[in-house]
VMD Tcl script that draws the C-alpha trace (Angstrom):
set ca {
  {8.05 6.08 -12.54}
  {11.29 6.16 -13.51}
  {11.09 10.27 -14.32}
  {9.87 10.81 -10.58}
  {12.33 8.91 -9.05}
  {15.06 11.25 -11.09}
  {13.35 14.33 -10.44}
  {12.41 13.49 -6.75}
  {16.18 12.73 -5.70}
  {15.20 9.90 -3.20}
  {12.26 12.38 -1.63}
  {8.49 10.70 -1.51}
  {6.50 10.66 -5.02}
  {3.25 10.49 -4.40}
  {0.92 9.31 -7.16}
  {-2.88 10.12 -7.96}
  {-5.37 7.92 -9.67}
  {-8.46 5.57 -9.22}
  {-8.61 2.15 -7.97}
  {-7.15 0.19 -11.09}
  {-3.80 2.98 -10.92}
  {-3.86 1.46 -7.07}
  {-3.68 -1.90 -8.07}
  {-1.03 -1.43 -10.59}
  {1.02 0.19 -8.17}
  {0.64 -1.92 -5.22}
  {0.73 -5.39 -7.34}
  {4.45 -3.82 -8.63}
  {5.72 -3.36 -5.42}
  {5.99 0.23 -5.73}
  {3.64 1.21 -2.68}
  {4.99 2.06 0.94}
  {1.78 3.82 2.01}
  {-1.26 5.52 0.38}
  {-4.06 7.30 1.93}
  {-7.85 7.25 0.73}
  {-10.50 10.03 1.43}
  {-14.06 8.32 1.47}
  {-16.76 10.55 0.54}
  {-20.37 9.41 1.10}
  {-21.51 9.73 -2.57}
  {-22.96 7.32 -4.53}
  {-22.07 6.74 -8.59}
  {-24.24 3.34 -8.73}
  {-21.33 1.42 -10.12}
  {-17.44 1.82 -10.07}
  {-14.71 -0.55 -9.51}
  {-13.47 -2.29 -6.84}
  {-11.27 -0.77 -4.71}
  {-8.41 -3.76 -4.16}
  {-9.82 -6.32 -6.66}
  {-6.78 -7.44 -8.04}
  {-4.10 -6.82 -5.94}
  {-2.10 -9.58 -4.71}
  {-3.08 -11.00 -1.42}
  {-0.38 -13.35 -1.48}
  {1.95 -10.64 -1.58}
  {0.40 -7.44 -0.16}
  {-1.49 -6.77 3.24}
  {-2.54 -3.64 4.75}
  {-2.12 -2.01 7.63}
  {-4.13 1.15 8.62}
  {-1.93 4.03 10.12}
  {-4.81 6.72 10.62}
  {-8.24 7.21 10.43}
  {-9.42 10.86 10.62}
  {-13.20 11.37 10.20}
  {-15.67 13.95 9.34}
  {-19.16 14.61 8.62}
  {-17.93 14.75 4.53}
  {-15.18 12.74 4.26}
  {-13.21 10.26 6.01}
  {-9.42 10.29 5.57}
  {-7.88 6.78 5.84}
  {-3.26 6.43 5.50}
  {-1.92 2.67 5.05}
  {1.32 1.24 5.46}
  {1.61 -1.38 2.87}
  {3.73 -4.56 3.96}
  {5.36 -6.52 1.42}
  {3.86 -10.04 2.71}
  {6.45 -12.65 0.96}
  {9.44 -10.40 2.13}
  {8.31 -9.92 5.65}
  {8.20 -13.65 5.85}
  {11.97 -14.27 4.09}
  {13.08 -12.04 6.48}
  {11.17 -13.94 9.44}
  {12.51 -17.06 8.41}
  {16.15 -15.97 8.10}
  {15.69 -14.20 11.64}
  {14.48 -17.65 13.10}
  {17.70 -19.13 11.41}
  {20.37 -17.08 12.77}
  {18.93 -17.11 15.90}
  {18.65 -20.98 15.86}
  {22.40 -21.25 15.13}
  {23.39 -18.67 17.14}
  {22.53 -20.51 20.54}
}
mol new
graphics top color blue
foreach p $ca { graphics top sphere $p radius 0.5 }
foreach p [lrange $ca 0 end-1] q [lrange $ca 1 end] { graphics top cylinder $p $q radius 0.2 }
display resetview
């Protein structure tokens, strides 16, 4: 990670991988958004998508859902769940003492 970030120069990285390289990356914080393209083929086993990640920490919201007879395209935003919650609580404070 550290070799993108030095070669990307603060521009997107985008990284590739299966559903454990998913987890890793969300579970580090390292995840703004990430997009999924659901094909209707069946393996007979696999791994979970999101078993693993963090549900204290992480939650999803879906961006965009594009949709075809051979694939379905999905894009979420990830939110950072702890952080959005400091910052709702500080927000609630300084308005509080502000009145």
């Amino acid at each position: 990670m550290r070799q993108a970030r030095e070669v990307a120069r603060g521009k997107d990285i985008r990284i590739a991988g299966g559903g454990h390289t998913i987890v890793q990356y969300l579970n580090a914080g390292l995840v703004d958004e990430f997009s999924l393209a659901v094909s209707p083929v069946l393996f007979g086993a696999g791994a979970r998508l999101f078993e693993g990640v963090d549900k204290r920490a992480v939650s999803l919201a879906i961006v965009e859902a594009i949709n075809s007879p051979m694939v379905t395209h999905l894009r979420y935003a990830v939110r950072r769940v702890a952080i959005e919650a400091a910052r709702a609580d500080v927000a609630a404070v300084v308005t509080s003492t502000t009145k």
